[in-house]
C-alpha positions in Angstrom: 62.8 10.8 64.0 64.3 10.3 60.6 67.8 8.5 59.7 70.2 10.2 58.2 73.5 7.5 56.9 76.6 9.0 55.3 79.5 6.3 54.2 80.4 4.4 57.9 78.3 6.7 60.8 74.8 7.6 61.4 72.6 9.8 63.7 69.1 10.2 63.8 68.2 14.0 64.1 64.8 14.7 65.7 61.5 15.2 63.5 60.9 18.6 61.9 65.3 18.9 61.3 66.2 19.4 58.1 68.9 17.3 56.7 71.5 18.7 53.2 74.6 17.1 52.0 76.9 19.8 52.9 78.9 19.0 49.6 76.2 20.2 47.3 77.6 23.8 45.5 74.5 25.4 46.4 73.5 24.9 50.8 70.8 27.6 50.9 68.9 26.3 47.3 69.1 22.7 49.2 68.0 24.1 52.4 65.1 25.6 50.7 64.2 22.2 48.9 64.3 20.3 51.7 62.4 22.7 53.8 59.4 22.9 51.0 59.6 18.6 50.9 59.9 17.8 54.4 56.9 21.3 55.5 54.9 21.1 52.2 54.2 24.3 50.8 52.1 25.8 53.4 55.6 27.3 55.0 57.4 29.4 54.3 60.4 27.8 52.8 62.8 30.9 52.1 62.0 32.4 54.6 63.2 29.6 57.2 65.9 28.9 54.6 66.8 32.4 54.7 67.3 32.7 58.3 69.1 29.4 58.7 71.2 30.8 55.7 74.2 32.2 57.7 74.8 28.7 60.0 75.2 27.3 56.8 77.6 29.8 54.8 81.1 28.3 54.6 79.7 24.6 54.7 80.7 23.7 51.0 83.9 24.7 51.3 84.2 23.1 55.1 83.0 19.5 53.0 85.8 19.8 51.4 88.0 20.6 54.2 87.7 18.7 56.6 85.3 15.5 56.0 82.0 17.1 56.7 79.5 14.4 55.4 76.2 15.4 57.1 74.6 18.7 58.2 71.0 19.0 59.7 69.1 22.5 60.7 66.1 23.3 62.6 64.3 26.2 62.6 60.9 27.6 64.1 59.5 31.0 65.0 57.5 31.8 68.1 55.5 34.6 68.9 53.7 37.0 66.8 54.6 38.7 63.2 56.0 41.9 64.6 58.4 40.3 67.2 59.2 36.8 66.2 61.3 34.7 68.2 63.2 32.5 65.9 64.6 29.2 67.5 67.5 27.7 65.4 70.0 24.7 65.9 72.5 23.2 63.7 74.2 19.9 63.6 77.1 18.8 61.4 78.7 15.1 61.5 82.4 14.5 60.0 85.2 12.1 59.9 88.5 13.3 61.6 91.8 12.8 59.5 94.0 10.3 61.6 95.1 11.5 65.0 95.1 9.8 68.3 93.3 10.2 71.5 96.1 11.5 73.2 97.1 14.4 70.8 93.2 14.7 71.2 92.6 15.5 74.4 95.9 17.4 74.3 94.7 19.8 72.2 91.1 20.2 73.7 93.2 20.4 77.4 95.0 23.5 76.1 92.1 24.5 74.8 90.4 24.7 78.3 91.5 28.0 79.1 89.3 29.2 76.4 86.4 28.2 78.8 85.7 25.0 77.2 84.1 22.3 79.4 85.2 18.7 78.8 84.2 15.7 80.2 84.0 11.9 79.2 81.0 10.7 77.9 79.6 7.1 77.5 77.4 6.8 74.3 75.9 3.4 72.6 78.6 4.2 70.1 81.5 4.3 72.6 83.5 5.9 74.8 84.0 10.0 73.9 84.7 13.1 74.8 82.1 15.7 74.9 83.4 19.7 74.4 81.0 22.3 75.5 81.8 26.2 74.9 80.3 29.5 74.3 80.9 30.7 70.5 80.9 34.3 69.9 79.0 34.9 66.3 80.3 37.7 63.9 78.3 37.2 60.7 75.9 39.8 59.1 72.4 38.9 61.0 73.9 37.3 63.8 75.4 38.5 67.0 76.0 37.2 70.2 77.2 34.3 71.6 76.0 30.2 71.1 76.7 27.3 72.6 78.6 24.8 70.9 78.5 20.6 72.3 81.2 18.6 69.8 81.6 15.3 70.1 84.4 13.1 69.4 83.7 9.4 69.5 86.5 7.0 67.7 85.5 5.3 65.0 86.3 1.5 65.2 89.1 -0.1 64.3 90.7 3.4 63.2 92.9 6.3 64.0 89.4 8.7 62.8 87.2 10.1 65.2 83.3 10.6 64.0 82.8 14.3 65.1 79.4 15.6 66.0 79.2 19.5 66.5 75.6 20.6 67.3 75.2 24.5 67.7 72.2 27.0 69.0 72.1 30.4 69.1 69.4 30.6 72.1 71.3 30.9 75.0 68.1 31.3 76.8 67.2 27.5 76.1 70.7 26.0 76.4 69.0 23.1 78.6 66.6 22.4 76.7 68.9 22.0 73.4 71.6 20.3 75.7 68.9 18.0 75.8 68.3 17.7 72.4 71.9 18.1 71.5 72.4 14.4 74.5 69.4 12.4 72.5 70.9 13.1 68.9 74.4 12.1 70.5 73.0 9.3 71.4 71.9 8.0 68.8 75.1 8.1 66.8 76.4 4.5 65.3 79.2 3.1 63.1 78.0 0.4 60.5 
């Protein structure tokens, strides 16, 4: 697993994700980069890059947004040329603007009609709430439905909340990246 810090949080996302600063101006040129570092050229880089590409349209802009200060992708194909099956997952990590736990779970409450799950979750980190939905996608390339886990853990000795969205297109294997999605969770901590 490697470590990925940004100012007072950090997770550790599993080996083989790749891991941007979502601020850069250009995602899909860093995507690329760090796909041809982390792989070596023996992969294809822009091709990977290229399908991760539309997870990762709008993060720039979302940086600036909203305190997005980490964003990690994996992606892997399975199956032959013709008819590959391409596995993808995103994560993205960001500090909350002040609100409080209350107006929190508020909001995700009213939320619940929208089929969101919610529960309370106990993480080395702390005490958090987990929401897990279904996410319908409407981009060129891309539709369906994901699932979406987000995490909101407070951040200590603060009215911010670290937020950990992880995403995956493949329904199919929503256990297994639940699983995946739980271990990265896990591993979130405040320095």
């Amino acid at each position: 697993m490697t470590s990925a810090v940004t100012r007072s949080v950090s997770i550790r996302m599993p080996r083989g994700w790749l891991e941007i600063d979502p601020r850069n101006p250009d995602v899909t040129a860093e995507l690329t980069r760090t796909a041809r570092e982390q792989w070596g050229d023996g992969v294809d880089a822009e091709r990977i890059a290229r399908h991760v590409a539309p997870m990762a349209s709008g993060l720039r802009a979302l940086a600036d947004e909203t305190g997005l200060v980490l964003a990690g992708f994996y992606a892997d194909f399975l199956g032959d040329e013709d008819t590959p099956l391409l596995l993808t997952a995103n994560a993205t990590l960001a500090i909350s603007p002040p609100v409080s736990i209350t107006d929190l779970r508020h909001d995700l409450y009213a939320r619940s009609a929208e089929k969101i799950s919610i529960r309370t979750v106990d993480l080395p980190a702390g005490e958090g709430v987990l929401a897990t939905c279904e996410v319908d996608l409407r981009r060129t390339g891309w539709t369906g439905s994901g699932l979406l886990h987000r995490y909101f853990v407070p951040v200590p000795d603060s009215s911010r909340f670290a937020v950990l969205s992880l995403f995956t297109p493949n329904r199919d294997l929503a256990d297994l990246f639940a699983d995946v999605f739980g271990a990265i969770a896990e591993s979130l901590r405040f320095d």
